[in-house]
N, C-alpha and C positions, 0 to 999 in steps of 0.2 A: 837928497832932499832932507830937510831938518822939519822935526813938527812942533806945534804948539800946543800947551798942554788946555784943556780942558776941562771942566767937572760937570755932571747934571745928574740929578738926582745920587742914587747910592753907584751907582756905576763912573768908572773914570775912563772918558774917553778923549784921546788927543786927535786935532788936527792933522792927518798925516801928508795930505795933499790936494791939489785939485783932481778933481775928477779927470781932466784931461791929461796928466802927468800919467794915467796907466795906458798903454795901448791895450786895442781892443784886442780880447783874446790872448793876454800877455801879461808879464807883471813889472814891474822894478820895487824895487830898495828903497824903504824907510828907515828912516834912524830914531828910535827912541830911547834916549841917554846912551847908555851903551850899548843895546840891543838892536841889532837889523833883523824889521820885519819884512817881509815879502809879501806885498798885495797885487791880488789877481782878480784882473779885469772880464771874466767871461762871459763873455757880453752874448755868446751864442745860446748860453743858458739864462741871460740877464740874472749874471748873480757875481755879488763880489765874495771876495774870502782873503783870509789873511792868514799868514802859518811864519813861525822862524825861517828866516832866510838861511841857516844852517841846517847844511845836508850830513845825519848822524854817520853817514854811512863811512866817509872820509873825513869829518871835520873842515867843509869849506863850505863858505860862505858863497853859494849858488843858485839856490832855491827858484830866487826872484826872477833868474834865465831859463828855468825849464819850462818843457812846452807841459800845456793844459791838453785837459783831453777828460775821456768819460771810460769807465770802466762798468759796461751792464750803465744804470743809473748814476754811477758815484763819480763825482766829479773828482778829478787828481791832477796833479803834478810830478812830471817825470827829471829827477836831478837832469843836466845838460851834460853831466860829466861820464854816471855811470847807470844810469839810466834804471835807479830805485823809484819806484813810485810810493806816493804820498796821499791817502784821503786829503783831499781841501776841508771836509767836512768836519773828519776826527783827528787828524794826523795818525792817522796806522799807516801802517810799510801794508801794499798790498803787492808787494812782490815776495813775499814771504819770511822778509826779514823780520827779526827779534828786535826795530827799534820805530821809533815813532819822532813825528815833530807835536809841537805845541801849536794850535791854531787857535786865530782870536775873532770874536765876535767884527762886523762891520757894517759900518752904515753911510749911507750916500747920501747929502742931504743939502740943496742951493746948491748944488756943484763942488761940494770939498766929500774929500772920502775923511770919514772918522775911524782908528781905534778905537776897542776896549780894550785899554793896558790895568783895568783891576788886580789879573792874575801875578802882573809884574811889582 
């Protein structure tokens, strides 16, 4: 999926998809210029979240396929490959690694999911 860029107000946020391009409880792959973000549909929490589709832990681009889930309260993402988990919230390793992803603000709004790509 490719997005289109948007601006409103001081924040910049793009187009990343329809709302129905996530499945429930799952995520896929956005592309913003050269960045794959990962957006995550959890619909059991009715909450979206967005994080780098790069998992630090081997350098591959997975994110987007690992399963959701909850930690205590804290909503997470577990790589598909080696099975690091992710805050959705903060991107901390709560598996006790020393590495983190970047997560970005999201919003769902007439049916299209939006980035904030300010950071980027």
């Amino acid at each position: 999926m490719y997005a289109k860029e948007t601006e409103t107000d001081v924040q910049k946020w793009f187009l990343a998809c329809s709302a129905g391009d996530i499945p429930q409880d799952g995520g896929a792959c956005v592309k913003y210029n050269d960045k794959q973000i990962a957006v995550f549909n959890f619909s059991r929490r009715n909450e979206w979240f967005a994080t780098d589709n790069l998992c630090p832990h081997r350098q591959q681009m997975v994110l987007s396929r690992g399963m959701i889930g909850t930690q205590g309260d804290e909503p997470k993402v577990a790589c598909p490959f080696h099975k690091k988990t992710f805050s959705l919230k903060t991107g901390e390793c709560l598996s006790g690694d020393d590495c983190t992803i970047t997560t970005y603000p999201v919003k769902v709004e007439d049916g299209f999911v939006y980035i904030n790509v300010a950071s980027l």
